[in-house]
N, C-alpha and C positions, 0 to 999 in steps of 0.2 A: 504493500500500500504506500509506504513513503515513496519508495521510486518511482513507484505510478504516477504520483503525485507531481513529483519534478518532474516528469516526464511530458504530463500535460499540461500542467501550469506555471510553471518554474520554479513551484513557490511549497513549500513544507511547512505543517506544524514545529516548531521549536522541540528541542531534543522535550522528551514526556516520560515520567513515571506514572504506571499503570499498574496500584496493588490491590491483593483481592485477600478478604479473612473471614468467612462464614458469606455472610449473605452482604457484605457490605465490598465497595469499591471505591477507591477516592484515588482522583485524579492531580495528579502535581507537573507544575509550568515552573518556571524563571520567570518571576512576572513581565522586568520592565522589560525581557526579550518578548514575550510573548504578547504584551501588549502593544509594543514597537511593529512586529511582524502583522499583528492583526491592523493595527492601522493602513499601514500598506496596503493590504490585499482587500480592505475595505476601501479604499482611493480608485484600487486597482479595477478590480471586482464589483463594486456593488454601486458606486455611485449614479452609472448611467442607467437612467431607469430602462432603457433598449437596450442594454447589456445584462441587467440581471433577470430582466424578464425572459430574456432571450436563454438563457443558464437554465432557468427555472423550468422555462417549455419543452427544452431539449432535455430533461430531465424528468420531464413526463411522461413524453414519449418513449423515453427508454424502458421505464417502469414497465409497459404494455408487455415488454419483451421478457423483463422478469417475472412478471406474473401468468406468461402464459408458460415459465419454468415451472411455477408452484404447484401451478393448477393439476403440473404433470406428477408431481410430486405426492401430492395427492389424493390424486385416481390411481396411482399407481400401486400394485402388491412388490413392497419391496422384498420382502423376503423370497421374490421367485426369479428375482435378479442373479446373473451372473456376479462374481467377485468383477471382472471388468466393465460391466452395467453399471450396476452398483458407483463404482469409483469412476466414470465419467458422469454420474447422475451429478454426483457431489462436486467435481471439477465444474461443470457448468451452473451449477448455483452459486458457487464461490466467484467465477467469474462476474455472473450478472449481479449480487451483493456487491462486488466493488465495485463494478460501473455505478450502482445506483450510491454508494457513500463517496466518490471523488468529489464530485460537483459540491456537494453538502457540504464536507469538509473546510474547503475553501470557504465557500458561505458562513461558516460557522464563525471561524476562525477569526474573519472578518466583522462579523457582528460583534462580535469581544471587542475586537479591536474600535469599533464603531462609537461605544461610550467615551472614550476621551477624543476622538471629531469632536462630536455634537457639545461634550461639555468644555471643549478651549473657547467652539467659537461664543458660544452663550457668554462665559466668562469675559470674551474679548469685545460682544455686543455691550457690554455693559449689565450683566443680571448679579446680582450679589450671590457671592459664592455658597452662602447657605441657602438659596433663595435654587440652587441649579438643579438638584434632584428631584426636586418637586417638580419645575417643569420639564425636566427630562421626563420625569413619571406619565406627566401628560402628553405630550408629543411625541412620544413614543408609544403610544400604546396601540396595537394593534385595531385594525378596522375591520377583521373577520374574525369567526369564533372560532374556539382552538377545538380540534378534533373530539375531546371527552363532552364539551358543549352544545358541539352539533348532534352528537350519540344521543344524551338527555332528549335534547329537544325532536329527534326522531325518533325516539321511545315515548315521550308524553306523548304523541301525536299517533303512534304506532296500534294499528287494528290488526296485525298478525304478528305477535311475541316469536313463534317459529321464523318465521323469516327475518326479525330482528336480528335474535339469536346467532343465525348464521351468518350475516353479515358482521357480529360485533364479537362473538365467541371469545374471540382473544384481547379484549379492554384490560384485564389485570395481569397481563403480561408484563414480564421485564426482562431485564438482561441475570436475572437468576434462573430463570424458565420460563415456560409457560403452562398453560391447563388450558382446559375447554370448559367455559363460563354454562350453567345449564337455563332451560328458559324458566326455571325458578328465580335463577339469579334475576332475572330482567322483568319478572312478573310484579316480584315485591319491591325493585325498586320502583316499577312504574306506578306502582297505588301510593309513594311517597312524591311523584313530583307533582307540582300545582300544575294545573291546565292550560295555564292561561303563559308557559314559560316562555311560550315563543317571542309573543309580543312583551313582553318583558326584557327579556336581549334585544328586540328591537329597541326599545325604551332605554336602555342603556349602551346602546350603538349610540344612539342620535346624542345622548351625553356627551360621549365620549370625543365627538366628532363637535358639538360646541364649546366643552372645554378647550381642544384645540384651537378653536378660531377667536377662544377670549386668549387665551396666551397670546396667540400673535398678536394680537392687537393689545396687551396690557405691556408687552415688552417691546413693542415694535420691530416683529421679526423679521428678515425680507426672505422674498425668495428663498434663496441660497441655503439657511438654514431650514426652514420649512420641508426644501426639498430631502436635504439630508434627512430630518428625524424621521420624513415616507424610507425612505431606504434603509434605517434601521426598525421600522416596523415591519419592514418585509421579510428582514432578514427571521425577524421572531415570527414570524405568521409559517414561514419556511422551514423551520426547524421545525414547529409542533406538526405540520402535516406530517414531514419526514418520520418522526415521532411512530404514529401510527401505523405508518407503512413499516419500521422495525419491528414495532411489539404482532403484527403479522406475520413477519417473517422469520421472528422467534419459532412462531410453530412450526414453519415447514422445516426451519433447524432440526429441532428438537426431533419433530420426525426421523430423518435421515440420523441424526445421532443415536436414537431408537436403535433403529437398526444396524447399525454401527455396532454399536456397544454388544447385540446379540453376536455380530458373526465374531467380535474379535474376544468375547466373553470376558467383557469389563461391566464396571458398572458405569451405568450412565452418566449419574456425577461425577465421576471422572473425566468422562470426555467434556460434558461441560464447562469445565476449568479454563478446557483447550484455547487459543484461537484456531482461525479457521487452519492457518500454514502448517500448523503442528501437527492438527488431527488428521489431514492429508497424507502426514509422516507413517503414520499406526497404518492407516487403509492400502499403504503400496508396500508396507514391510520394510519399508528404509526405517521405522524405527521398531523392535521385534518386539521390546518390553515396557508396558505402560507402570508405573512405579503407583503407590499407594494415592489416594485422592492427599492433597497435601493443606494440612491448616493454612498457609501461608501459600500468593503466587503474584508472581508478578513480571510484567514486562518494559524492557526499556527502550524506547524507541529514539530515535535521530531520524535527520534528515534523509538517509537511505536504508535504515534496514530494522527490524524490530526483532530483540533478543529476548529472550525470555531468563527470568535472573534464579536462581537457586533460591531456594524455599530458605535459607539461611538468611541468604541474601534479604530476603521478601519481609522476611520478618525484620530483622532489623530496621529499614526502611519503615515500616511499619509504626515500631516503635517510637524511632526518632521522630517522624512526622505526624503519626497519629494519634500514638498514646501519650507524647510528651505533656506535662503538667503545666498550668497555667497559674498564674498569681492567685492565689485562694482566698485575698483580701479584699479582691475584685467585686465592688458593690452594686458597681454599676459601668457599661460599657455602650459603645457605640456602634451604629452598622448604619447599612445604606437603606433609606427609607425608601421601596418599589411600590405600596401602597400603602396609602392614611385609612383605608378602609373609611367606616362612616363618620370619621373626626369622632376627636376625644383618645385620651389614656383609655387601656385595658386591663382591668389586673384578672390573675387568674393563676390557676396551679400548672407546675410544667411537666410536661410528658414527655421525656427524651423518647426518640422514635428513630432507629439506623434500620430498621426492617419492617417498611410500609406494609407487610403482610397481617403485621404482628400488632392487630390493631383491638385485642380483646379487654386491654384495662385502658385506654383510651376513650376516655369520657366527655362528651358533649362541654365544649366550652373550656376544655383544658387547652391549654397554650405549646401548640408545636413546638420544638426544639429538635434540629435535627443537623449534621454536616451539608446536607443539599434537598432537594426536592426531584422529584421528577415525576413522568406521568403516573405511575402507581401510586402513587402519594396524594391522589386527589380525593379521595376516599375520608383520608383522616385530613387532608386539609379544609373538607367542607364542615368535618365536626367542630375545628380547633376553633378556638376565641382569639388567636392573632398566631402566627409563623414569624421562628426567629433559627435562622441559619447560620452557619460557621462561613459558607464562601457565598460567591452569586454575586451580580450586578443588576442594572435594571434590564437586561437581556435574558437574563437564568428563567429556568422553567417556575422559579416561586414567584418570581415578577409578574409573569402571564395569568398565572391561575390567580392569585391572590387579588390581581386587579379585577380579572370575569368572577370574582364570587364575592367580590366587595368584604375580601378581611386583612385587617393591619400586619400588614409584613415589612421585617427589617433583615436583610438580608448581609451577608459579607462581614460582618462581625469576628470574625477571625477566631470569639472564644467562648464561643455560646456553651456547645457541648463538654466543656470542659469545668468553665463555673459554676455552669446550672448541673442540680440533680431535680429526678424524680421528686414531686408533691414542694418543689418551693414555689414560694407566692413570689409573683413577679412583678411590674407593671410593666406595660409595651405603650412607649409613647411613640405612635409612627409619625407622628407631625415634625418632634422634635430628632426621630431616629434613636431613640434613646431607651435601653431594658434596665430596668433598676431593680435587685433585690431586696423584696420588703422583709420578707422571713423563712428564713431555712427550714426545710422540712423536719428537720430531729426540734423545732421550737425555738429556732432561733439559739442553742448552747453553743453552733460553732461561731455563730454573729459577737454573739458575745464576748465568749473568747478573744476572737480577733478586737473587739475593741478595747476590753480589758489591757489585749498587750500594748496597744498602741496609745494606750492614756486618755481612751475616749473617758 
């Protein structure tokens, strides 16, 4: 994939640490390269609206091609396949998955890069610098509904739950696996949504789109910037459809690894681990022995080749980056404010959440806390009472949702999950960007403490 990369675009993600530990995965850049390089390929890439649109259509069209791979995938009896069937079934899926993530890629890469565009030039119009997130929040916000959005509003509207079902099956997919959702799943939630949600998102489209047009005009935007914050809305409109088309193509994975995993009599979480270059290894015999499913995994990637690091390796890494300890005195900390939800502070009890699955002592109105978000995470983001993140920008997946379900989220805070635990009372001030610790869940003893030593 990296050389793919340079090969069609000239242009690569920055060297990447990719670790994996149960069901969790966290992604690590070099910021200022990575935000330098996204700039770029956002100049490069994204600014001519007949250059991305043009990216985006040719990227549609290619889908047709993958999806008439899937389709094959399954209708197919795989277990009646030859060992050579078989391993060109898999060669040509692998193919058409990286045709369909190159384009993306760059897009992505680029939309990162796209938040410091938009916030130098605001800065250099003249907007006060605490004053830029907030209209960033605004002008950027996307003009179409994100994919789980459109799902709802096609299920309150839906008179056959079977034909839902099959076109949506795969909604609580992720990159841990997938299942097949049953028309249970879609029955009960359709007796919880209001009827009337359509014209509702309509009702908050037309919002969305006159906040816009009171920014320009309370700041005096011209053109030029205008045009930009369309090009970072696309970029986010683009990512979430992408979105959906993976957690789809999770299953036809999963399938073929299915079957996988029977000829070469492994377990399937095993092969799961894999990426796709490795698991290719195991199905031609260039690698004979698949080693135990391993706690710790991880990959390093550069500008031409992606290595996979030894589970030692992984773990440490891990360590240093993940589990490293934060100031414990930390009362109160900052992030990026991506939505005020309906104004006002929130307080409420916190719910660390690293496994979107794992949603059964998660309680209506308890306050997210998590290292990221992503589309399985919309489940517990619609129970929460505000989302507060460790990374993320006004581009991140908790940006998008947060703003279509109108809840206060502060994202990019660097130490959420580390000073928050389980049941402490919080407040989430999204206006200000600001989470403050009101009382520890053991009763405030370790608050104490801390101010005891400090001469409070």
């Amino acid at each position: 994939m990296p050389q793919d990369l340079m090969d069609t675009y000239g242009e690569c993600w920055p060297p990447s640490l990719f670790l994996f530990h149960g069901r969790r995965m966290v992604w690590l850049n070099e910021d200022p390269i990575f935000r330098k390089r996204g700039k770029n390929i956002f100049r490069k890439y994204m600014l001519s609206k007949e250059g991305r649109e043009r990216m985006r259509n040719d990227w549609r069209e290619g889908n047709k091609t993958l999806f008439a791979h899937t389709d094959i995938i399954e209708k197919t009896d795989l277990t009646k396949l030859s060992e050579k069937e078989f391993l060109a079934l898999w060669q040509d899926f692998y193919k058409h998955i990286n045709a369909f993530w190159l384009p993306t890629i760059i897009q992505e890469l680029g939309t990162y890069g796209s938040e410091g565009v938009l916030s130098d030039l605001l800065l250099a119009r003249g907007v006060h610098k605490q004053d830029i997130p907030g209209v960033m929040e605004i002008l950027t916000a996307p003009d179409t509904l994100s994919f789980y959005r459109k799902e709802e509003i096609e299920l309150a509207n839906a008179s056959d739950i079977v034909l839902h079902q099959k076109k949506y099956f795969w909604l609580k997919n992720s990159y841990n696996g997938s299942s097949v959702l049953s028309h249970s799943f879609f029955e009960e939630r359709k007796r919880k949504l209001p009827k009337d949600l359509h014209h509702r998102e309509e009702k908050r489209m037309n919002e969305t789109k006159k906040r816009k047009a009171d920014a320009q005009r309370k700041y005096k935007l011209p053109k030029r910037i205008m045009d930009i914050a369309d090009a970072v809305a696309f970029g986010i409109e683009w990512q979430d459809e992408r979105k959906g088309y993976i957690f789809l193509t999770i299953h036809h994975k999963t399938l073929l690894l299915a079957e996988a995993s029977r000829r070469l009599g492994v377990a399937l979480e095993q092969l799961l681990d894999l990426p796709f270059f490795e698991t290719e290894k195991y199905l031609t015999g260039e690698q004979l022995r698949l080693s135990e499913k391993r706690e710790f995994f991880g990959i390093h990637q550069n500008e031409r080749q992606s290595k996979l690091l030894s589970e030692e390796e992984a773990e440490s890494y891990w360590n240093i980056y993940v589990e490293g300890e934060a100031d414990k005195n930390i009362r109160s900390f900052r992030g990026i404010t991506v939505s005020v939800g309906k104004g006002g502070a929130v307080r409420g009890r916190v719910k660390i959440l690293l496994d979107p699955h794992d949603l059964t002592s998660f309680k209506e109105g308890d306050i997210l806390v998590t290292s990221m978000t992503s589309p399985e995470y919309v489940f517990a983001m619609k129970k929460a009472g505000a989302i507060i993140t460790d990374t993320g920008g006004l581009t991140s997946h908790a940006a998008v949702t947060s703003r279509e379900l109108g809840k206060p989220c502060i994202v990019g805070t660097k130490v959420a999950t580390k000073v928050l635990k389980d049941d402490d009372l919080v407040e989430v001030d999204a206006k200000r960007g600001i989470v403050t610790l009101l009382e520890k869940a053991d009763g405030g003893k370790r608050m104490r403490e801390t101010q005891k030593r400090s001469g409070e």
